[in-house]
C-alpha positions in Angstrom: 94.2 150.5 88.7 95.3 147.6 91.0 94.5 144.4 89.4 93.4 141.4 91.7 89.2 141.5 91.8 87.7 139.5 88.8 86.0 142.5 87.9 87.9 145.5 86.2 90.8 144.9 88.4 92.5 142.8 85.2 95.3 144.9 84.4 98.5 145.8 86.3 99.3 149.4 87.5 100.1 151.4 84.3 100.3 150.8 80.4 100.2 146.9 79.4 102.0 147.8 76.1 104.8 146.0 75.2 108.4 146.9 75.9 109.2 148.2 72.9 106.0 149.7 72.5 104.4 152.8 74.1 104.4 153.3 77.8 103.3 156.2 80.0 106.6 157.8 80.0 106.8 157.3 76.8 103.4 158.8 75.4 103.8 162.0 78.1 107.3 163.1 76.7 105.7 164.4 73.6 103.7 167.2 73.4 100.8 165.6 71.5 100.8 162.9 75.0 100.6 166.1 77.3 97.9 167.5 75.6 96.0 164.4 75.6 96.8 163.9 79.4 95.3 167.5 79.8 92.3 166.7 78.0 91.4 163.5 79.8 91.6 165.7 83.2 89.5 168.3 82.0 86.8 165.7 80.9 86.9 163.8 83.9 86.7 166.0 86.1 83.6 168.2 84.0 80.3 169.0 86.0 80.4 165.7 87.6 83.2 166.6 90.0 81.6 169.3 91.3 81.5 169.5 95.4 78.5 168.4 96.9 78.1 169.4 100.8 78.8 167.0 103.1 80.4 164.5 100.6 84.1 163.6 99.1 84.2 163.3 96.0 86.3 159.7 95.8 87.9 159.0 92.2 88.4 155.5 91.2 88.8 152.9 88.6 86.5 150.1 89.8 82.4 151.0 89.3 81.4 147.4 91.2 82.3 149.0 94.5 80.6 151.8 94.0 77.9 149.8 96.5 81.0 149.5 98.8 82.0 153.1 99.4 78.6 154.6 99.9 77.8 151.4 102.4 81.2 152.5 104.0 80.8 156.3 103.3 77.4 156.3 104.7 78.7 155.0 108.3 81.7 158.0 107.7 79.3 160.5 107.1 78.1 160.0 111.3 81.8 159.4 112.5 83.3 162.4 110.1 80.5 164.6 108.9 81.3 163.3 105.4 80.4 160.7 102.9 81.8 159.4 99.6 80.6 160.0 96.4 82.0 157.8 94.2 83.4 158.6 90.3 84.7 156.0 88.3 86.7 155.5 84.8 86.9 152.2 83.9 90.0 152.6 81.5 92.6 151.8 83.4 95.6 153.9 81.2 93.1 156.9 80.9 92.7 156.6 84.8 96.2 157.0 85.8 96.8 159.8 82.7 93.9 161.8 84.6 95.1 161.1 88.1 98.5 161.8 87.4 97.9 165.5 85.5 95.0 166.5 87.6 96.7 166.2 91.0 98.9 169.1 89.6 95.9 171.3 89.4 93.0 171.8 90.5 90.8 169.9 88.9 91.5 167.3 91.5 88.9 164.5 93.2 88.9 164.7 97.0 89.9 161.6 97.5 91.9 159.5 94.8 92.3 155.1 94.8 95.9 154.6 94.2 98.1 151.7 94.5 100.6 151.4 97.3 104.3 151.0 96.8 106.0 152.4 93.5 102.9 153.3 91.5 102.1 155.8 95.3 105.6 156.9 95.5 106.0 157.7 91.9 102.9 159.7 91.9 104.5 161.8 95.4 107.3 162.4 94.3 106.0 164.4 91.5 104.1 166.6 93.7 100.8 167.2 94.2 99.9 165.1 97.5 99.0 165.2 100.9 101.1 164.4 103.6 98.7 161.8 106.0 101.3 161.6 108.8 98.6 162.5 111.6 96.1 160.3 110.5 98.8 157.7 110.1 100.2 157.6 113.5 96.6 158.3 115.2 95.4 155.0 113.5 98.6 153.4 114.2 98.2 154.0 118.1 94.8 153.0 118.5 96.1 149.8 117.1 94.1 150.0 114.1 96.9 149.6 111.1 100.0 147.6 111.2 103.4 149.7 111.4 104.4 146.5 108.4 102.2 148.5 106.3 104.1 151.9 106.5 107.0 151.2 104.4 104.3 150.8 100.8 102.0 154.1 101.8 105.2 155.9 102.3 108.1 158.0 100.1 110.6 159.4 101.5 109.8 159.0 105.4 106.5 160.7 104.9 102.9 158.9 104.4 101.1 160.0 101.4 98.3 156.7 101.6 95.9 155.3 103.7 95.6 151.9 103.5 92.1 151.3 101.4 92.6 146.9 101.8 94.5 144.0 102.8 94.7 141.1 101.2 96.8 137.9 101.2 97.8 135.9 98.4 96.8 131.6 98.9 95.5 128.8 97.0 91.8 128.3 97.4 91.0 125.0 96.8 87.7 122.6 96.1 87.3 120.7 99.3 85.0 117.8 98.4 88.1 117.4 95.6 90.9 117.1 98.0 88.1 114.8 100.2 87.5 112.6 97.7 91.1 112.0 97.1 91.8 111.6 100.7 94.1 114.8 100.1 94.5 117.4 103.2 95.9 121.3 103.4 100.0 120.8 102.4 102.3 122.0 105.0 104.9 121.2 103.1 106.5 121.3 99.7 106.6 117.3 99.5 102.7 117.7 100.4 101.8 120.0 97.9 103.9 118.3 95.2 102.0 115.2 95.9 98.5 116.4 96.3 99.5 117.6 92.5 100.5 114.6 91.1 97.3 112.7 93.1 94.7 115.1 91.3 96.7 114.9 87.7 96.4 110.8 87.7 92.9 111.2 88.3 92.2 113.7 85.8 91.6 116.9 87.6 94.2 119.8 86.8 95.6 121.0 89.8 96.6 124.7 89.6 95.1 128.0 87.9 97.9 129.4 86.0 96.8 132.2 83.7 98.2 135.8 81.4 94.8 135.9 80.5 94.4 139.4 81.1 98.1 140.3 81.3 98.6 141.1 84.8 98.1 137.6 86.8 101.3 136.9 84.9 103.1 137.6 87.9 101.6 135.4 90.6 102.9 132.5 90.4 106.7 134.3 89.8 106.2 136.0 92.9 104.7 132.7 94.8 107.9 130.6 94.0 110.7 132.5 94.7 109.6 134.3 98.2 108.6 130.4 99.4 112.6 129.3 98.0 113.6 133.0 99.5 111.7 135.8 100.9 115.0 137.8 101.5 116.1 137.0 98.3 112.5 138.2 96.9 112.7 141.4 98.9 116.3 142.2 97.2 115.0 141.7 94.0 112.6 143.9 94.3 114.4 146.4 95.5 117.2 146.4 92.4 119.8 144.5 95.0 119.8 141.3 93.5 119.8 139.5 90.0 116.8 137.7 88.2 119.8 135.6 86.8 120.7 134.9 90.1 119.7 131.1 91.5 117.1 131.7 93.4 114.8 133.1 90.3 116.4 130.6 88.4 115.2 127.8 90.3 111.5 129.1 90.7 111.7 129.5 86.8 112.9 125.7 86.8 109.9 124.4 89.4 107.9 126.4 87.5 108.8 125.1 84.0 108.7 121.4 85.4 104.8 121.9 86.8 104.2 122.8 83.1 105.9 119.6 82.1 103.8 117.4 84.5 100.4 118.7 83.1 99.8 120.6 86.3 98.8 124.4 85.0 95.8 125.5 82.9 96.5 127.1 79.6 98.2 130.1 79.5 94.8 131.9 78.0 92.3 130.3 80.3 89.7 132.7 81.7 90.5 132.9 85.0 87.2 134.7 85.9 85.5 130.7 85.3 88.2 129.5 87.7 85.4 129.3 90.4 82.9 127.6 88.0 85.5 125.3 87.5 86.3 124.7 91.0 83.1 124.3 91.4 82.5 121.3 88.6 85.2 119.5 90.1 87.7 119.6 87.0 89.8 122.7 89.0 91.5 121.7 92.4 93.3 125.0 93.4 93.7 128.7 92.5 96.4 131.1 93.5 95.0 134.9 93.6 94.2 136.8 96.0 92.1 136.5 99.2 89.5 139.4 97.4 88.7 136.3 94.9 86.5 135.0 97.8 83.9 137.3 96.4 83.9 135.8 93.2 83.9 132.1 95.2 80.6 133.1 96.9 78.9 134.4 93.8 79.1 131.3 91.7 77.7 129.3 94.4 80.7 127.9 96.6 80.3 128.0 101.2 83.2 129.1 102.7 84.6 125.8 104.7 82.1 123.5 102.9 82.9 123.8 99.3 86.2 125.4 99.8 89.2 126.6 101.9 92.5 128.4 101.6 96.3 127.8 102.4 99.4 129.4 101.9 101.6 128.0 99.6 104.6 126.2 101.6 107.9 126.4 101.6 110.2 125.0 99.0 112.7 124.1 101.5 112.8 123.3 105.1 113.7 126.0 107.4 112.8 129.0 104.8 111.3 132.0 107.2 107.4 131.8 106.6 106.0 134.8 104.4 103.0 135.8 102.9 102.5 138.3 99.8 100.1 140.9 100.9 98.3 143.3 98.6 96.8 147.1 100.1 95.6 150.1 97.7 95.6 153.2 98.7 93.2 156.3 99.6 95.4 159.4 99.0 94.6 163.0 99.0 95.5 165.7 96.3 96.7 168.9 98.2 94.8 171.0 95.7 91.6 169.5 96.5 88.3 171.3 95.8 86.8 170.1 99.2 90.4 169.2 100.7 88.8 169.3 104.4 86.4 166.7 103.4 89.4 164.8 101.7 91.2 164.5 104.9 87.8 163.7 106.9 87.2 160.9 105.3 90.6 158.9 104.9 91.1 159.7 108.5 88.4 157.7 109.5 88.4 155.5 106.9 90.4 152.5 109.2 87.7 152.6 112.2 86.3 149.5 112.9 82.2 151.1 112.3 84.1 151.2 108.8 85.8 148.5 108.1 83.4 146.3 109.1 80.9 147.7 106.6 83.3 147.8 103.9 84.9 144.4 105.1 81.7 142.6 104.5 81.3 144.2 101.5 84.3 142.6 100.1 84.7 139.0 101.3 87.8 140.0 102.5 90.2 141.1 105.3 90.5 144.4 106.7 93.5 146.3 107.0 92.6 146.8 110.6 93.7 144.2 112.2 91.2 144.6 114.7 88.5 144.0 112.2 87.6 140.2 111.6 86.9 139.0 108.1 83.3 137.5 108.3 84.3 134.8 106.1 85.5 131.9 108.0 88.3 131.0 105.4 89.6 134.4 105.2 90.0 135.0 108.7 91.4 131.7 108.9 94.2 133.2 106.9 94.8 135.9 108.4 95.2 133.8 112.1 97.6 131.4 110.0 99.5 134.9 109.3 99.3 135.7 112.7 100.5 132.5 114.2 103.3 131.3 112.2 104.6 135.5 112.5 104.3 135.6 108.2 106.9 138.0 107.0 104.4 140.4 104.8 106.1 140.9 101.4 105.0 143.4 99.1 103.2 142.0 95.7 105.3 142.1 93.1 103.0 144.7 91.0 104.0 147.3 93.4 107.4 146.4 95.0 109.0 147.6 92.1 109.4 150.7 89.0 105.8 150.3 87.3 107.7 150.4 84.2 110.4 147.5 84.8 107.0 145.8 86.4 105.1 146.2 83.0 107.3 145.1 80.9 108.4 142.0 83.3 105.2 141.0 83.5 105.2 140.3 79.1 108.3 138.7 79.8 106.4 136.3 82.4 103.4 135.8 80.2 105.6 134.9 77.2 107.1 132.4 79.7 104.2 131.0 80.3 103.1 130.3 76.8 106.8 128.5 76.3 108.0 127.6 79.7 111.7 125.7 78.8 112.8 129.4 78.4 113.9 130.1 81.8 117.2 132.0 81.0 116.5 133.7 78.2 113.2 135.0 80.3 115.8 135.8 83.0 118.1 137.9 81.3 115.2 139.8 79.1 113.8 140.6 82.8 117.7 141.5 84.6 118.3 143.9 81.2 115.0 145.9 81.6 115.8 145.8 85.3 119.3 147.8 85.1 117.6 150.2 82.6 114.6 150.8 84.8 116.2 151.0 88.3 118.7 153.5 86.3 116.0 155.5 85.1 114.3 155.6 88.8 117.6 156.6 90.4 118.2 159.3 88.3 114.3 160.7 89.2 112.3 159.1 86.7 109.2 157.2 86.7 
């Protein structure tokens, strides 16, 4: 369900069907669609699903960190009297069909992986979850979530999630490349254009750019227009501002022109080889997300030898720093089987025994701020955030109606494949935008 981790995370939250084709809304208005929804529930839940003492039963869409949450659940099991027993379904539409009939029933897991921001509120606001506020504000008082965090695990005033990770969006980058150029970390715009133009007049491309898999459509859309505007980013987001406007229209433009200069891969390249690449010397940097440290390691790259991270600068000087942060969420179905060990778990699930287990296991930060990420580059992210006071700005995959987020992100990957079309790609996005936010206003999803 949330996209990010070069394993099955390579699809955005909900359908990745075209605009004009079928979409969850769509395939659950008929009766045929609720009958299938039904039927997925049923089979995923089965024998499988059955409670086992002293376990919670933890639904998810991602089998690789299946080694993760029984790492993790086995240090919860001596904090909480229960550990997690993972169940995963690697079809990402069939997941979210199942999660979002079976939490109406119950059939129910435990313990369900969920995005934050629209894809959690859509899925409280039609019923069927937990309220977390204790666990919430007993984490938040032993200092062991951020408060910044409350507005995507929350609907309404009332927290339905418990932040699962954190992660920060940067360019990782080949260091013996940028040595052997004489090129340094750009802290500004001016640097990072010219670090680009150095590495494409020697004949190494400079930036990962890829729809391969749909979803990363969106990063680099996000990337420009919170460094030209972060307020401006956050308006858009949140319906109160244009994608005709000129702030989009001039990330569109920068992003047209670094097409122009030779700077992106293809559109289609595989960026699960981006490492490899990186690696050979022919890739200098790649925007994703700090999980894709993981992938780094495994195809034989040190952290601070072979490579490092930035944040991307500002376009202009004087724009407030930001960063675009990325947390899932562990919610709770109220009609759990074993509810009690439901709530055990994600109420411990932020303590530092825990997240330093399941920290490690990712590569990645914690969303305990307390907890340092054992990967020097990482944690020297997360000081830079620290430091410089980085406005945290929800990714785009989730700041948003997953439905006007689907079908924007076509609309990005089309841009991508024929980049002078910056308007035309505006107005397609600002149309589906007044239909969508219209839709979400009225109560829809």
């Amino acid at each position: 369900m949330q996209p990010g981790r070069a394993d099955d995370r390579a699809e955005p939250d909900g359908s990745t069907s075209p605009p004009d084709g079928p979409t969850r809304r769509g395939v659950l208005a008929g009766a045929g669609g609720l009958a299938l929804a039904a039927a997925l529930a049923g089979c995923a839940r089965g024998s499988s699903t059955t409670s086992v003492p002293g376990a919670a039963n933890l639904y998810n869409d991602n089998a690789t960190w299946s080694d993760g949450y029984k790492k993790a659940g086995a240090v919860l099991k001596r904090i909480s009297g229960y550990d997690l027993r993972p169940l995963s379904n690697a079809s990402t539409t069939s997941y979210q069909e199942v999660v979002h009939t079976s939490v109406q029933t119950n059939r129910a897991a435990d313990v369900v992986k969920w995005a934050s921001g629209y894809p959690l509120y859509s899925l409280a606001r039609s019923g069927g979850l937990t309220e977390l506020g204790a666990p919430w504000e007993a984490a938040v008082q032993r200092g062991w979530v951020s408060t910044e965090l409350k507005p995507a695990v929350s609907y309404e005033g009332k927290v339905y999630g418990i932040p699962l990770y954190q992660s920060s969006y940067v360019f990782f980058y080949a260091k013996p490349v940028f040595t052997k150029y004489g090129l340094h970390e750009p802290a500004t715009w001016a640097e990072f254009t010219h670090n680009a133009e150095v590495l494409k007049k020697n004949g190494v491309t400079p930036f990962l750019a890829t729809q391969n898999g749909v979803w990363p459509a969106f990063e680099w859309f996000e990337e420009l227009v919170s460094k030209i505007d972060p307020d401006f980013y956050t308006r858009l987001v949140n319906g109160q501002a244009k994608y005709t406007d000129d702030t989009a229209v001039e990330a569109l433009t920068l992003w047209r022109d670094f097409y122009a200069k030779g700077w992106m891969t293809a559109p289609d390249f595989d960026g699960a080889n981006g490492p490899a690449r990186m690696k050979a010397g022919k890739l200098a940097m790649f925007l994703h997300g700090t999980w894709e440290s993981a992938a780094i390691g495994a195809a034989g790259l040190t952290p601070g030898t072979d490579y490092g991270a930035f944040i991307m600068p500002t376009v202009h000087d004087g724009t407030k720093p930001s960063v675009i942060a990325e947390s899932g969420v562990f919610a709770v179905p109220s009609r759990a089987a074993n509810h009690d060990g439901g709530i055990a778990a994600v109420s411990h699930w932020l303590d530092p025994r825990v997240q330093r287990v399941w920290s490690d296991f990712l590569q990645d930060s914690s969303a305990n701020p307390t907890v340092p990420a054992s990967n020097p580059v990482i944690e020297g992210v997360q000081q830079d955030i620290k430091r410089n006071r980085r406005t945290l700005l929800t990714r785009y995959n989730e700041a948003s109606p997953p439905n006007l987020i689907q079908g924007n992100i076509l609309d990005l990957g089309n841009f991508m494949i024929h980049p002078s079309a910056v308007r035309s790609t505006l107005g397609s996005m600002q149309k589906r935008a007044d239909k969508e936010w219209d839709i979400w206003r009225k109560g829809g999803s």
